[in-house]
C-alpha positions in Angstrom: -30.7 15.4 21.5 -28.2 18.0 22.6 -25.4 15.6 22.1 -26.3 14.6 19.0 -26.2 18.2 17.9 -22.7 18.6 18.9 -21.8 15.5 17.4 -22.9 16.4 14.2 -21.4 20.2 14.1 -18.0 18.2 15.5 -18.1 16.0 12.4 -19.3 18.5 10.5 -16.6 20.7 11.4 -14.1 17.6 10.8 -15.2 17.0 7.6 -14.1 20.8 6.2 -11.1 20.9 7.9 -10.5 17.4 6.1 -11.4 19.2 2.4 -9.6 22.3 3.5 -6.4 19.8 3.4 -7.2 18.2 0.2 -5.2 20.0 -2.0 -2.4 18.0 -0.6 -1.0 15.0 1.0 1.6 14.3 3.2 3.5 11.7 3.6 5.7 11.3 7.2 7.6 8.1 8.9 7.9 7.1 12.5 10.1 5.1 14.2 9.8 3.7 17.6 12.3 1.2 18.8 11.6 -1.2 22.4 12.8 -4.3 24.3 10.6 -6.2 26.7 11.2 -7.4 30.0 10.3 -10.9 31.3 6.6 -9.7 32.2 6.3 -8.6 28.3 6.3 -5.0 29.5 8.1 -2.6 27.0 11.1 -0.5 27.6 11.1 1.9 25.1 14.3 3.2 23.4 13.3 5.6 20.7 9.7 6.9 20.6 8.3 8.4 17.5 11.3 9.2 15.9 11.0 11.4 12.5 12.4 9.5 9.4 14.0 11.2 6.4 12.8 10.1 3.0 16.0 9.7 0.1 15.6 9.5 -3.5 14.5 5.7 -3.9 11.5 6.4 -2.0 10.4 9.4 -4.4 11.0 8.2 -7.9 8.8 5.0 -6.2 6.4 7.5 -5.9 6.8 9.2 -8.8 6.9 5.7 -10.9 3.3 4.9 -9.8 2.1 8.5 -10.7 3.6 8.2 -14.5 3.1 4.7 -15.0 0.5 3.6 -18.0 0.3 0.1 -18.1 2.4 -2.8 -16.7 2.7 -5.8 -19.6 4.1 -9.2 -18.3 4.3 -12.2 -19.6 0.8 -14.2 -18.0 3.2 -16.3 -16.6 5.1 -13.8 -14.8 5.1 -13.0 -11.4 6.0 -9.3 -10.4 6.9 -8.2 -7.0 6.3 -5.2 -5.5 7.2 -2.8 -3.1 6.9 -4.2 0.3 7.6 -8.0 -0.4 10.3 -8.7 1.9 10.5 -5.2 4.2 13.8 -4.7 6.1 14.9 -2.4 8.4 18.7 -2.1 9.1 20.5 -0.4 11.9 24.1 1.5 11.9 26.8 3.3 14.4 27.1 6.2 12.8 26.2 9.4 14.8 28.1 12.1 13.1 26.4 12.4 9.0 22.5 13.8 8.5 20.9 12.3 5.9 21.1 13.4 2.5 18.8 13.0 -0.7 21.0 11.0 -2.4 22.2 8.4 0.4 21.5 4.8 -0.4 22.8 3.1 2.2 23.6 3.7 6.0 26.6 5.4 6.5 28.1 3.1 9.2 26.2 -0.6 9.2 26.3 -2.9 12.0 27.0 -6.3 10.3 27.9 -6.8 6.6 26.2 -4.1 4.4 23.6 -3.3 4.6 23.5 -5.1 7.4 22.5 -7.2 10.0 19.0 -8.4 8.8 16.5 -8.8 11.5 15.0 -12.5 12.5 11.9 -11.7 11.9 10.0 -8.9 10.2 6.5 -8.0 9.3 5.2 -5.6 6.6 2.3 -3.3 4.6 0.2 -3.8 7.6 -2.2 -1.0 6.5 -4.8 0.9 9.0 -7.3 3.8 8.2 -7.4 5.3 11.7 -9.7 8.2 10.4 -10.9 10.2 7.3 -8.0 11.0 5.2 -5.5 8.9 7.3 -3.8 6.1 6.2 -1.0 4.1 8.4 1.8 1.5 6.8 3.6 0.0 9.3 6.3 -2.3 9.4 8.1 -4.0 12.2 11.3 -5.7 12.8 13.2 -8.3 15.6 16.2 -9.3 16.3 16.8 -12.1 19.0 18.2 -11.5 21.8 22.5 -11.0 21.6 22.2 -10.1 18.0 22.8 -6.5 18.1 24.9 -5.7 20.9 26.5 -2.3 19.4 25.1 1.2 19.9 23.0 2.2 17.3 22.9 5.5 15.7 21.4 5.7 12.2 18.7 3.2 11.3 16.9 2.9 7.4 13.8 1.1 6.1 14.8 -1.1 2.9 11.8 -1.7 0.3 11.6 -2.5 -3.6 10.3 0.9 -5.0 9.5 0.8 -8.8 12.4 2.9 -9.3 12.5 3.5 -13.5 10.4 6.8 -14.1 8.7 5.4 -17.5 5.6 5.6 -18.7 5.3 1.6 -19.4 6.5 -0.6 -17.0 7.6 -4.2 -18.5 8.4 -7.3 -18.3 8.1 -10.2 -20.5 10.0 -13.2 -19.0 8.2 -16.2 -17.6 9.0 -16.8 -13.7 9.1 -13.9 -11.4 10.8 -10.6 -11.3 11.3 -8.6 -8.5 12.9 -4.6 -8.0 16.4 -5.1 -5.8 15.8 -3.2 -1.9 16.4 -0.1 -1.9 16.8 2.2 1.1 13.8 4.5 0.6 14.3 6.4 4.3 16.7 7.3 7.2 16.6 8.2 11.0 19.3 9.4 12.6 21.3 10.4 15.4 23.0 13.2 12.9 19.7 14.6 11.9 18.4 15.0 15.8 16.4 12.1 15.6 17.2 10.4 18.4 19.6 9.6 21.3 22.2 7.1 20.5 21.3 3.3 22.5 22.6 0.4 23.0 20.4 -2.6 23.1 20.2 -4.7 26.2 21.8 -8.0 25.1 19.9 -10.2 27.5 16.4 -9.3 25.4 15.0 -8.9 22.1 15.2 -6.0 19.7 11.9 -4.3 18.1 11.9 -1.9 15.5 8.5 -0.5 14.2 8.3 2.0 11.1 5.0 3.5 10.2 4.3 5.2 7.2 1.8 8.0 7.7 0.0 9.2 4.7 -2.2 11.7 4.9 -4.2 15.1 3.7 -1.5 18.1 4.6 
């Protein structure tokens, strides 16, 4: 009985810190970057590193607040944000990230870079009450990236026009082009510079952590 009581002030108490927060949300991105060796155990690189969003990301944002209506043609196909998720990785050590940037600074491969073998996305979890978790993870076989990395950016396909009416009225399927919507970085005291071992695989995992502030 006595632990029932407890459990009951506990979420009691949970619940107004929860509408205490509600005049706000927060939105925050994680990165965490790890090999594996041969017993699958993980040898972490970067853990929990803070991301940096630019301006593609908040005019996404802001396009889904203003937004009315979206008219296609009923044979139209529209694509949206996290169809096709990539996460690129760059040298540079020395430039923080700025609002404007939209693009790394210093990208290993051809820009924007060396995409990954194999990437998952929008994998969305509601850990607790007012908690909300999009994450988004990225490989690269083994060999592939054999530079240090320094700056790293998650690519998406925010709704970028701030318009009332979003439209489109030709017949096949229309997509927004990737746009980098955030940034970690060496620069901004992210992270320590690494270079990947090239005898294993390469895993990059971005989570998206919206919450009440």
């Amino acid at each position: 009985m006595e632990d029932r009581r407890i459990l009951k002030e506990n979420g009691y108490e949970y619940a107004k810190r929860v509408r205490k927060r509600m005049d706000s949300v927060r939105i925050r991105g994680f990165v965490t970057v790890w090999q594996e060796d041969k017993r699958g155990k993980r040898i972490y690189l970067v853990k929990g590193a803070k991301n940096h969003f630019v301006d593609a990301g908040l005019r996404g944002l802001l396009s889904a607040l203003v937004g009315n209506y979206l008219f296609a043609n009923e044979s139209a196909i529209i694509r949206a944000w996290s169809y096709t998720p990539k996460i690129y990785l760059g040298k540079d050590t020395g430039t923080p990230t700025t609002h404007g940037m939209t693009s790394l600074m210093d990208p290993i491969g051809t820009a924007p870079g060396t995409p990954p073998n194999s990437v998952s996305g929008s994998n969305i979890t509601n850990p607790e009450t007012g908690k909300w978790v999009c994450s988004y993870r990225a490989i690269w076989n083994l060999g592939v990236i054999t530079e240090q990395v320094g700056e790293m950016a998650l690519y998406l396909r925010p709704f970028t026009d701030i318009t009332p009416n979003w439209s489109y009225t030709t017949s096949g399927t229309y997509e927004y082009s990737e746009k980098m919507v955030s940034r970690t970085s060496v620069a901004d005291g992210d992270f320590d510079a690494f270079t990947p071992d090239p005898s294993k695989s390469l895993t990059v995992q971005w989570e998206v952590m919206v919450t009440y502030a």
